[in-house]
Structures are given as structure tokens and as C-alpha cells.
PDB file of N, CA, C and O in Angstrom, chain B, residues numbered from 101:
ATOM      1  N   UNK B 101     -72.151 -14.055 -26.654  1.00  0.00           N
ATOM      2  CA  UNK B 101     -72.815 -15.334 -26.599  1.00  0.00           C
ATOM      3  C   UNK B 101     -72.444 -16.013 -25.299  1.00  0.00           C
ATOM      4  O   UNK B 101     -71.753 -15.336 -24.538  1.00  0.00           O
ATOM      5  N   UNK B 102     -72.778 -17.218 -24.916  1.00  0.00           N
ATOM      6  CA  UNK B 102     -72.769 -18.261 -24.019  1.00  0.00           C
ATOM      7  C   UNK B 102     -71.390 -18.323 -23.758  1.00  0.00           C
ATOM      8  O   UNK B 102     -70.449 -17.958 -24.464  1.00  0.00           O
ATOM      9  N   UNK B 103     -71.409 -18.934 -22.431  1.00  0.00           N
ATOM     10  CA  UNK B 103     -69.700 -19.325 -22.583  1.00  0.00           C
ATOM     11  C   UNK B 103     -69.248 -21.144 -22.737  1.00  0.00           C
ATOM     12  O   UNK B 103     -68.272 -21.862 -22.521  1.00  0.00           O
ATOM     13  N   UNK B 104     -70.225 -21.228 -23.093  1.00  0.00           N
ATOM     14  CA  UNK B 104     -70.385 -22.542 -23.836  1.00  0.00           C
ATOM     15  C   UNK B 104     -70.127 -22.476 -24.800  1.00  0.00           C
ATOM     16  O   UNK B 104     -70.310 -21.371 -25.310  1.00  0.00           O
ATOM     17  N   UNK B 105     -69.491 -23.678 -25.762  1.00  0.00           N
ATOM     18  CA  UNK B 105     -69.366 -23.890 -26.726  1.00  0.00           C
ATOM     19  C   UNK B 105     -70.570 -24.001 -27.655  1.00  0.00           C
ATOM     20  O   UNK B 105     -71.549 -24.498 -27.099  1.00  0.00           O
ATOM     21  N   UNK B 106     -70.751 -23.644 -28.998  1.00  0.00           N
ATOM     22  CA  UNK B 106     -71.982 -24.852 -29.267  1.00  0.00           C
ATOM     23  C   UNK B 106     -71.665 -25.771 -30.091  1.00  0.00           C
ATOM     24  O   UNK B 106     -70.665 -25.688 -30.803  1.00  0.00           O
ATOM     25  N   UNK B 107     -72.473 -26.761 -30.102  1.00  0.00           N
ATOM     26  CA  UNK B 107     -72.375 -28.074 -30.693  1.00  0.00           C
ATOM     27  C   UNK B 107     -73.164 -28.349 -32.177  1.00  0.00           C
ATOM     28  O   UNK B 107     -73.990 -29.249 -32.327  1.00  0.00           O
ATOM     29  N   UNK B 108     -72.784 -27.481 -33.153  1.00  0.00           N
ATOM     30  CA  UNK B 108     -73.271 -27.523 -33.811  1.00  0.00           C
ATOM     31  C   UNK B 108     -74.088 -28.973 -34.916  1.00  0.00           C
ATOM     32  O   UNK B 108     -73.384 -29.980 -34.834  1.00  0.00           O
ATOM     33  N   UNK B 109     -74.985 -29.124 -35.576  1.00  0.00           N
ATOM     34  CA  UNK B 109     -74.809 -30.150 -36.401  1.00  0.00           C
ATOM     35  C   UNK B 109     -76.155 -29.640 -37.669  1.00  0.00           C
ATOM     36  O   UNK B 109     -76.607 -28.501 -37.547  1.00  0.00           O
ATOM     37  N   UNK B 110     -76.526 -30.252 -38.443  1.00  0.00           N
ATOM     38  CA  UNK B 110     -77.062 -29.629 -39.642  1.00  0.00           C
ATOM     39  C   UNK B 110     -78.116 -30.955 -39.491  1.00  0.00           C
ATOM     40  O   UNK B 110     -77.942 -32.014 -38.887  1.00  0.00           O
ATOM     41  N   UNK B 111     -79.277 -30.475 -40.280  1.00  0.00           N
ATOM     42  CA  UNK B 111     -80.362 -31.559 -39.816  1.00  0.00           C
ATOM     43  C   UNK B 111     -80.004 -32.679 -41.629  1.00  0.00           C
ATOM     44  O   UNK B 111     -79.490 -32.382 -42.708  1.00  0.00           O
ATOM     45  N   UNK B 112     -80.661 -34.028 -41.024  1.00  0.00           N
ATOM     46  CA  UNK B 112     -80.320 -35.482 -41.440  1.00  0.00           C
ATOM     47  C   UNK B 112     -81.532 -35.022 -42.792  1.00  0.00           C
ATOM     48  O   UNK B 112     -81.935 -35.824 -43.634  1.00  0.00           O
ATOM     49  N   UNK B 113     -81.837 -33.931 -42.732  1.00  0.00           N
ATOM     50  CA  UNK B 113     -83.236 -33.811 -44.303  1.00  0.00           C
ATOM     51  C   UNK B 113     -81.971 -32.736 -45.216  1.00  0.00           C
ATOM     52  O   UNK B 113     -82.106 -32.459 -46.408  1.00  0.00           O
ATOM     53  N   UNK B 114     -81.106 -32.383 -44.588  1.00  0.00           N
ATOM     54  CA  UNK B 114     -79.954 -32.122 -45.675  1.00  0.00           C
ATOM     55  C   UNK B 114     -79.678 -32.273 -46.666  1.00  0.00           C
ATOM     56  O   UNK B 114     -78.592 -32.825 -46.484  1.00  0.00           O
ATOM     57  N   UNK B 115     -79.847 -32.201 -48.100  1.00  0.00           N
ATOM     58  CA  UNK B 115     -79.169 -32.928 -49.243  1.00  0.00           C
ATOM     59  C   UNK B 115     -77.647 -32.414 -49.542  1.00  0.00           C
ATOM     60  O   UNK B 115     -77.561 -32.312 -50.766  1.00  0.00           O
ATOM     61  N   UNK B 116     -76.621 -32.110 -49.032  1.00  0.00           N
ATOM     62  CA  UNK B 116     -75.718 -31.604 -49.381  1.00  0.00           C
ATOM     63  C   UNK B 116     -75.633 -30.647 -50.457  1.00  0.00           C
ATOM     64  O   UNK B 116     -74.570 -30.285 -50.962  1.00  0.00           O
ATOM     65  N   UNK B 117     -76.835 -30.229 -50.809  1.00  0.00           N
ATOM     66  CA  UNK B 117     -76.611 -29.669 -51.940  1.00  0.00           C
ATOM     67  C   UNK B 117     -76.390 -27.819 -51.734  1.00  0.00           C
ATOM     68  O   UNK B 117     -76.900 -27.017 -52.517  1.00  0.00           O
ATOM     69  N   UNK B 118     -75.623 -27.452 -50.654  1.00  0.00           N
ATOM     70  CA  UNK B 118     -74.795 -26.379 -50.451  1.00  0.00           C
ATOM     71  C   UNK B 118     -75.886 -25.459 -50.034  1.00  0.00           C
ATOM     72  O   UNK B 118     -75.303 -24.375 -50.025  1.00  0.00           O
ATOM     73  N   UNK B 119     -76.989 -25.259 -49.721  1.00  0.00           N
ATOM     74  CA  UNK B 119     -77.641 -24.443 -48.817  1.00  0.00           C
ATOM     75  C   UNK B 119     -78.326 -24.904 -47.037  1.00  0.00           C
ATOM     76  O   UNK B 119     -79.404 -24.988 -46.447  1.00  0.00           O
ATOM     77  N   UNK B 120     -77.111 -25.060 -46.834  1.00  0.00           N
ATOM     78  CA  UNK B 120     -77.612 -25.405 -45.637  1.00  0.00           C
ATOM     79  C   UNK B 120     -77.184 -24.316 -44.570  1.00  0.00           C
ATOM     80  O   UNK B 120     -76.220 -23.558 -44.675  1.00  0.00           O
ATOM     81  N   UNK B 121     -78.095 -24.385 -43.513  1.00  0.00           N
ATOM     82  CA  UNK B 121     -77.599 -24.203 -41.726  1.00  0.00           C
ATOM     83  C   UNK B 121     -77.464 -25.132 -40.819  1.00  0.00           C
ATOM     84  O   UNK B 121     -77.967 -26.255 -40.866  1.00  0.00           O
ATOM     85  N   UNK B 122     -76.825 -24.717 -40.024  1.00  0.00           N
ATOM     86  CA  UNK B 122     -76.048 -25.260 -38.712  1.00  0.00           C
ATOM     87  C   UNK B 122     -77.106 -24.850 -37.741  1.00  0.00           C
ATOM     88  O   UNK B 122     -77.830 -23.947 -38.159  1.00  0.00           O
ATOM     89  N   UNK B 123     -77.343 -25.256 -36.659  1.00  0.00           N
ATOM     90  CA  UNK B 123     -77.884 -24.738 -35.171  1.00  0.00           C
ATOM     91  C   UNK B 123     -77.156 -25.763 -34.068  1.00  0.00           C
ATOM     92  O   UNK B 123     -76.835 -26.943 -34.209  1.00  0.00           O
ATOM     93  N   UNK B 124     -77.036 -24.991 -33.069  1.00  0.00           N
ATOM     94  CA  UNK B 124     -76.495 -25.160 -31.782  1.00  0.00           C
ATOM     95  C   UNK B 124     -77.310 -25.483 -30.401  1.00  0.00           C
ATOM     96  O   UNK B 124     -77.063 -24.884 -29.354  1.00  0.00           O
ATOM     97  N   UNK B 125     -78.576 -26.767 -30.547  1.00  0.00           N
ATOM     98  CA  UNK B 125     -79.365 -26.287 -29.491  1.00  0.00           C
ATOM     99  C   UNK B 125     -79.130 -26.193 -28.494  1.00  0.00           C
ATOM    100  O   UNK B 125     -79.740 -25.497 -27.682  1.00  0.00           O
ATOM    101  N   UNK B 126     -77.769 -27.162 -28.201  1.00  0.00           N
ATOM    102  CA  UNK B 126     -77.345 -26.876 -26.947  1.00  0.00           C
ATOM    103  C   UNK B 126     -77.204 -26.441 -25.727  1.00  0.00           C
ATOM    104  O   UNK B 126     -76.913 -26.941 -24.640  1.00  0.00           O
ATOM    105  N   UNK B 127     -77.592 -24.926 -26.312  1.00  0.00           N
ATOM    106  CA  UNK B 127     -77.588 -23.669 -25.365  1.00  0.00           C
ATOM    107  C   UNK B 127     -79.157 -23.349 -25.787  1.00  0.00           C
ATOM    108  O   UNK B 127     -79.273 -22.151 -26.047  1.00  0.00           O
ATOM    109  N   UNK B 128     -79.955 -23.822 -25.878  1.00  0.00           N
ATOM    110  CA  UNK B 128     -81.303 -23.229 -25.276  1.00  0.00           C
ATOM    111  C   UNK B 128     -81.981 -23.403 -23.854  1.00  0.00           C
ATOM    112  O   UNK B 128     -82.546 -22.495 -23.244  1.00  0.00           O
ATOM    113  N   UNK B 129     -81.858 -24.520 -23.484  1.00  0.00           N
ATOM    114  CA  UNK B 129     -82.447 -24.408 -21.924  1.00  0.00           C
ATOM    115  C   UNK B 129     -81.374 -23.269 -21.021  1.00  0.00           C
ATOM    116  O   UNK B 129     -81.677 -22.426 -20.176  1.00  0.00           O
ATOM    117  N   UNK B 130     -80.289 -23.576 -21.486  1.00  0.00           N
ATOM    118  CA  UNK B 130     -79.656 -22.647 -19.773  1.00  0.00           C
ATOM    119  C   UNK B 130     -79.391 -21.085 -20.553  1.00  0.00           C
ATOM    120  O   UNK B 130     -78.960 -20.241 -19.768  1.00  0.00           O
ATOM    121  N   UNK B 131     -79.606 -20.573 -22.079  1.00  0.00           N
ATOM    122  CA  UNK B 131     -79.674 -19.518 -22.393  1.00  0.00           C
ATOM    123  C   UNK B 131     -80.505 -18.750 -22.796  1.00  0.00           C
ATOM    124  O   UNK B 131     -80.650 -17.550 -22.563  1.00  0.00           O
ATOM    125  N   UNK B 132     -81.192 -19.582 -23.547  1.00  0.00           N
ATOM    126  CA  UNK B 132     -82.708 -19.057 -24.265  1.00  0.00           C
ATOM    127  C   UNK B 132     -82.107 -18.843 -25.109  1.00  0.00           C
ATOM    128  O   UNK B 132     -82.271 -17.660 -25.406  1.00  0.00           O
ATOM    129  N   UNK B 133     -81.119 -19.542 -26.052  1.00  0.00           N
ATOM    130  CA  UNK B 133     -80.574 -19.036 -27.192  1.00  0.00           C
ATOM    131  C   UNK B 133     -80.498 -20.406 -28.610  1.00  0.00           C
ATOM    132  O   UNK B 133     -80.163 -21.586 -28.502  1.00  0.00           O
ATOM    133  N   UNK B 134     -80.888 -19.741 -29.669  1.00  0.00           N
ATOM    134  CA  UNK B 134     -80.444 -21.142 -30.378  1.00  0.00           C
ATOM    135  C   UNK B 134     -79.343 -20.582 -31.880  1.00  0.00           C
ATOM    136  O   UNK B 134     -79.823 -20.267 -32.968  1.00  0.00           O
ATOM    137  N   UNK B 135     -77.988 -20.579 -31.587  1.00  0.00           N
ATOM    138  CA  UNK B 135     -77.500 -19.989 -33.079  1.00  0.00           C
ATOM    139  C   UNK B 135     -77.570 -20.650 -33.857  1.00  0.00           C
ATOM    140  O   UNK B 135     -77.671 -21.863 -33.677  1.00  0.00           O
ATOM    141  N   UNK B 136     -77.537 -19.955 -35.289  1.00  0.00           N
ATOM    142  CA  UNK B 136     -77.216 -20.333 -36.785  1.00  0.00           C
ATOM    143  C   UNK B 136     -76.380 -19.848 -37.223  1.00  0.00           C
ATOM    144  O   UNK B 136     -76.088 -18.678 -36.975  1.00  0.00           O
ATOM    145  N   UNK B 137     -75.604 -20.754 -38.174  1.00  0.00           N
ATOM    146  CA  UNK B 137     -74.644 -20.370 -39.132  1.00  0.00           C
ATOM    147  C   UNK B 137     -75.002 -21.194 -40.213  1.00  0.00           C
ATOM    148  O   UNK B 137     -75.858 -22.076 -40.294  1.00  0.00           O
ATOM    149  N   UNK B 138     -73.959 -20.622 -41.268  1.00  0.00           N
ATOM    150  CA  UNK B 138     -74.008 -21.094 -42.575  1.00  0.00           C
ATOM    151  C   UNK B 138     -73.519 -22.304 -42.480  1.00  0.00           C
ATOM    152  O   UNK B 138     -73.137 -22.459 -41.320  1.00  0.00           O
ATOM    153  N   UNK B 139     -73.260 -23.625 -43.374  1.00  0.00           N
ATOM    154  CA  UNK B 139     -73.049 -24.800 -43.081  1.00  0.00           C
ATOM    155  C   UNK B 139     -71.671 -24.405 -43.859  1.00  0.00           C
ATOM    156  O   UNK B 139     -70.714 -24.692 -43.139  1.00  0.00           O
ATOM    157  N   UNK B 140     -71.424 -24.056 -44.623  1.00  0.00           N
ATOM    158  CA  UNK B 140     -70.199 -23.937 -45.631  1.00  0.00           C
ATOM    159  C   UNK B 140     -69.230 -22.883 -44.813  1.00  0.00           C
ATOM    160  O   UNK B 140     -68.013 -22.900 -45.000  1.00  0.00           O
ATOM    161  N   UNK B 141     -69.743 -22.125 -44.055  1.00  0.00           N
ATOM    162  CA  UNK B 141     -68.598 -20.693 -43.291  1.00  0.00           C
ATOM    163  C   UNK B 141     -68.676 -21.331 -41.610  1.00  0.00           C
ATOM    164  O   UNK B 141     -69.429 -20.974 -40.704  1.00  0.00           O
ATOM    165  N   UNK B 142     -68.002 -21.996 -41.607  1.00  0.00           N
ATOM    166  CA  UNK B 142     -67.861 -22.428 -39.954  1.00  0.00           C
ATOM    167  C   UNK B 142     -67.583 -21.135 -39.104  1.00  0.00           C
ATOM    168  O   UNK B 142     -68.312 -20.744 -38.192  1.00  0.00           O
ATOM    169  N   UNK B 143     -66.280 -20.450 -39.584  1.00  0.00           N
ATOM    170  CA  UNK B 143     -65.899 -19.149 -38.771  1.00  0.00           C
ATOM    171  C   UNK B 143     -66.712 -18.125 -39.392  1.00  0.00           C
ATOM    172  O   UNK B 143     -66.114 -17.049 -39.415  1.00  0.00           O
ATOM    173  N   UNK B 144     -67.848 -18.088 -39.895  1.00  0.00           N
ATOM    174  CA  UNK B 144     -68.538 -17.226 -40.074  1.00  0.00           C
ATOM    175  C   UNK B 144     -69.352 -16.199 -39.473  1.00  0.00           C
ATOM    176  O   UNK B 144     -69.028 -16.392 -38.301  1.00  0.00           O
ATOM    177  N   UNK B 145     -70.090 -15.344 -39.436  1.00  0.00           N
ATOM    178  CA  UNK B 145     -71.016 -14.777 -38.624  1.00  0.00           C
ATOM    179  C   UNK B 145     -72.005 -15.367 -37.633  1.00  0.00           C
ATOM    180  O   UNK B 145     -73.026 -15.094 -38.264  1.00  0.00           O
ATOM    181  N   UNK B 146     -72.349 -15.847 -36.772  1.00  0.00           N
ATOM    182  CA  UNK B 146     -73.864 -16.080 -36.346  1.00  0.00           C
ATOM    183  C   UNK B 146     -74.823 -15.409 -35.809  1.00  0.00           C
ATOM    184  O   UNK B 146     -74.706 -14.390 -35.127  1.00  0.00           O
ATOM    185  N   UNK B 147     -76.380 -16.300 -36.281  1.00  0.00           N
ATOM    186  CA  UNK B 147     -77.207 -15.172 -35.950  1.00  0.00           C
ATOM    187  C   UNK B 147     -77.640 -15.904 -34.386  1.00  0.00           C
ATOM    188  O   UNK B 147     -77.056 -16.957 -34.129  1.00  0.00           O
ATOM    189  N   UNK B 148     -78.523 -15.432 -33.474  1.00  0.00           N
ATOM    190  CA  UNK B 148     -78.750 -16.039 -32.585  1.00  0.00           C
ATOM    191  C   UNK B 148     -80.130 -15.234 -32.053  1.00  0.00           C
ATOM    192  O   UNK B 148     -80.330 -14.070 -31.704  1.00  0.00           O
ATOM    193  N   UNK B 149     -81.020 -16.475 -32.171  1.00  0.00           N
ATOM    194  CA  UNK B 149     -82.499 -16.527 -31.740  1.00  0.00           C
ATOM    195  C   UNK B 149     -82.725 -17.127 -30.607  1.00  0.00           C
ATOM    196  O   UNK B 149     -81.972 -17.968 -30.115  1.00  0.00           O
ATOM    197  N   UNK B 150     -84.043 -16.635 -29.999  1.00  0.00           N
ATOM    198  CA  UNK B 150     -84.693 -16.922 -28.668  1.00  0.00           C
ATOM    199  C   UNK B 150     -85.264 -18.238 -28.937  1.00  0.00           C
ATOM    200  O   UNK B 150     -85.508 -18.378 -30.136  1.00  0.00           O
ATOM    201  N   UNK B 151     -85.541 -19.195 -28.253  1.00  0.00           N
ATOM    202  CA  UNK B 151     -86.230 -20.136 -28.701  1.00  0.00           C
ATOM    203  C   UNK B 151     -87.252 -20.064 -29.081  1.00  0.00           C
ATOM    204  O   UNK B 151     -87.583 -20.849 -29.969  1.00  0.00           O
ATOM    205  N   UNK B 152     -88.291 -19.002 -28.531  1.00  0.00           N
ATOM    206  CA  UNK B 152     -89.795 -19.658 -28.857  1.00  0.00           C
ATOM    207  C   UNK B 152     -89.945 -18.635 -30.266  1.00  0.00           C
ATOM    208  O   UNK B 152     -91.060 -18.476 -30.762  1.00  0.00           O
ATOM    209  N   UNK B 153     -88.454 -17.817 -30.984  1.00  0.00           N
ATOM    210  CA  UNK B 153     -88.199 -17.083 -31.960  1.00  0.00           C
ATOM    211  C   UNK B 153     -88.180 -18.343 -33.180  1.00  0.00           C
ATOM    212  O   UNK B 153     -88.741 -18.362 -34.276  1.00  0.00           O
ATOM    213  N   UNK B 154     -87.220 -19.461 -32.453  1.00  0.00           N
ATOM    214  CA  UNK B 154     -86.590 -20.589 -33.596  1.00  0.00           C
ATOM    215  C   UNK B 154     -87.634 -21.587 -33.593  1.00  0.00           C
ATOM    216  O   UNK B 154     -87.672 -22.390 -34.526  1.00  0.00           O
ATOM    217  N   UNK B 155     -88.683 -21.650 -32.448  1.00  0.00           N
ATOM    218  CA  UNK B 155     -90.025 -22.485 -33.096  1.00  0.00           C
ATOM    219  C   UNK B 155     -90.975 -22.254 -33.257  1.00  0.00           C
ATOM    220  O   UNK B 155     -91.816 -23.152 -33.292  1.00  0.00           O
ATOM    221  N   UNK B 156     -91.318 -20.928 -33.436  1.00  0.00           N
ATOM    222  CA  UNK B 156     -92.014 -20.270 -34.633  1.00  0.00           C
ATOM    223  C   UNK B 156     -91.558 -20.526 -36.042  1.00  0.00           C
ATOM    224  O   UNK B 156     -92.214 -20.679 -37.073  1.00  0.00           O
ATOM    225  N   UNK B 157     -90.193 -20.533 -35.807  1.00  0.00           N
ATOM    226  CA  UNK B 157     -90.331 -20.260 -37.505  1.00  0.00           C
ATOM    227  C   UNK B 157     -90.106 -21.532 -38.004  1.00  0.00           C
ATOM    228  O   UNK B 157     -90.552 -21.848 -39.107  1.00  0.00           O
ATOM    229  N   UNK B 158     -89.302 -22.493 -37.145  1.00  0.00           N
ATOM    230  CA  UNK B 158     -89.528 -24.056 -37.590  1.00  0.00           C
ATOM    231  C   UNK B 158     -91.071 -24.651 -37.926  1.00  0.00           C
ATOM    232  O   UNK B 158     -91.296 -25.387 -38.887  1.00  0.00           O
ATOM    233  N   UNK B 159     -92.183 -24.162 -36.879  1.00  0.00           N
ATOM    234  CA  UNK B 159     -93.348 -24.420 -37.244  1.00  0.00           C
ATOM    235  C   UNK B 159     -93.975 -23.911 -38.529  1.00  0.00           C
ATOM    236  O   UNK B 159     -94.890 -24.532 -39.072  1.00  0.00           O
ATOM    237  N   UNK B 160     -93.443 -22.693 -39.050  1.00  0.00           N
ATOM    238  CA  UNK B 160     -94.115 -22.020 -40.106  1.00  0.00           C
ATOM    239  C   UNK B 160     -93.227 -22.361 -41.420  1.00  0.00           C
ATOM    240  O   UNK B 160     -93.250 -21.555 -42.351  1.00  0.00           O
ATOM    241  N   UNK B 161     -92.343 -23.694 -41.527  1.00  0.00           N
ATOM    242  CA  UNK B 161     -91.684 -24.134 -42.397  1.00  0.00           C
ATOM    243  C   UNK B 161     -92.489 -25.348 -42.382  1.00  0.00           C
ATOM    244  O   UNK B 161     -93.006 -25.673 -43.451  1.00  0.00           O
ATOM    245  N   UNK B 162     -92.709 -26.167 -41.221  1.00  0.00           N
ATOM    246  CA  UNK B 162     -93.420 -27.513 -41.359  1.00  0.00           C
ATOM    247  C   UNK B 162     -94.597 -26.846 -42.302  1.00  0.00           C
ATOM    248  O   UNK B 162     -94.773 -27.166 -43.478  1.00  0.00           O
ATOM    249  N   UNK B 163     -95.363 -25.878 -41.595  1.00  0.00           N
ATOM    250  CA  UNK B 163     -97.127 -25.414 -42.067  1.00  0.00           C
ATOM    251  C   UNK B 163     -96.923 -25.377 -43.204  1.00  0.00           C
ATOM    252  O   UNK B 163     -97.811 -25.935 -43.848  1.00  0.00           O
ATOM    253  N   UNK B 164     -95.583 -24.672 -44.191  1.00  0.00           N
ATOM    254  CA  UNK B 164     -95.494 -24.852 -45.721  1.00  0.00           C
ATOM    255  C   UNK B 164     -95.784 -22.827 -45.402  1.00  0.00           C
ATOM    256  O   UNK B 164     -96.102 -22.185 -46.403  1.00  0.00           O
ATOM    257  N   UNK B 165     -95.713 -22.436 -44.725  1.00  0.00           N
ATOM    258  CA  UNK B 165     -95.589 -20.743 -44.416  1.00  0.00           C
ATOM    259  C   UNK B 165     -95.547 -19.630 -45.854  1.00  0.00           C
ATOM    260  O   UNK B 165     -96.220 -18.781 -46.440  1.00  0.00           O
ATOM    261  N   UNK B 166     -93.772 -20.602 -45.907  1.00  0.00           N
ATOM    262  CA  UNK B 166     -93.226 -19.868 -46.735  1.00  0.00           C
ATOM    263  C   UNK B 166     -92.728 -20.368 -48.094  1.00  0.00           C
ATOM    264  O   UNK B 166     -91.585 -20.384 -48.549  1.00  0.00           O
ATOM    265  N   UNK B 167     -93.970 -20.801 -48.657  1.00  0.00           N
ATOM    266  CA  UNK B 167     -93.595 -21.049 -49.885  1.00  0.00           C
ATOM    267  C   UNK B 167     -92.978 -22.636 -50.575  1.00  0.00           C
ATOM    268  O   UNK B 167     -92.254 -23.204 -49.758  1.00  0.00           O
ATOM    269  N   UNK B 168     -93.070 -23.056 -51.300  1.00  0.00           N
ATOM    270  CA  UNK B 168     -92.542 -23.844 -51.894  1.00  0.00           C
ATOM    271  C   UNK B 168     -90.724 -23.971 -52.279  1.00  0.00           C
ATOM    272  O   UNK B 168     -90.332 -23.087 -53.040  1.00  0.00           O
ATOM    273  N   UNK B 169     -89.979 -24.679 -51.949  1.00  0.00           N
ATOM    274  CA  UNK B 169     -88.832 -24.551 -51.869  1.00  0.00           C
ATOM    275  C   UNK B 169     -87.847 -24.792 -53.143  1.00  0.00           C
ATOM    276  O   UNK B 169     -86.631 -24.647 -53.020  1.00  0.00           O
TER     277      UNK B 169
END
């Protein structure tokens, strides 16, 4: 990854109710990168997408894409 840190934070439509992700946009303009992690596993795995990877699929969550939640 980057040799940046990232700055993670979890979006404000959150309900705490234990399925959440983290993203780091931080590092998309100077990497082309945007990670995720789990909100509950800080030292956990991350995955890490291209941007125009992470707004695709943000768009196809607004469109209702995938289903009812």
C-alpha cells in the first residue's frame, strides 16, 4: 500500500449496528487507491480498490443495484 497513512472514518448513515466499513479516501488522488476494512477489526485485513472501482459500486448502491438491505 501507500506510504501514507490512511485516515480512516465510517460514513454518518451508520447505525452502529455492527456491520459496518471503514474507507480511507485519503489516498485516492495521489494513489488511485481507496481501502476498506471492517469497522469492528481495525488490525484487520484490507481490501483496496481503484477509484473509479469504489464509484461504481457506491453508485450501484445509491441505484438500489443490489437489493434491498
Amino acid at each position: 500500500m501507500a506510504t501514507e497513512s490512511p485516515r480512516w472514518f465510517k460514513s454518518s448513515y451508520s447505525d452502529n449496528g455492527g456491520q459496518c466499513v471503514e474507507v480511507a479516501i485519503n489516498l485516492a488522488v495521489a494513489h488511485d487507491l481507496v481501502p476498506v476494512r471492517d469497522a469492528k477489526v481495525s488490525g484487520g485485513p484490507v481490501l483496496s480498490f481503484t477509484v473509479d472501482s469504489f464509484a461504481s459500486f457506491v453508485a450501484g448502491v445509491k441505484a438500489g443495484e443490489f437489493g434491498p438491505v
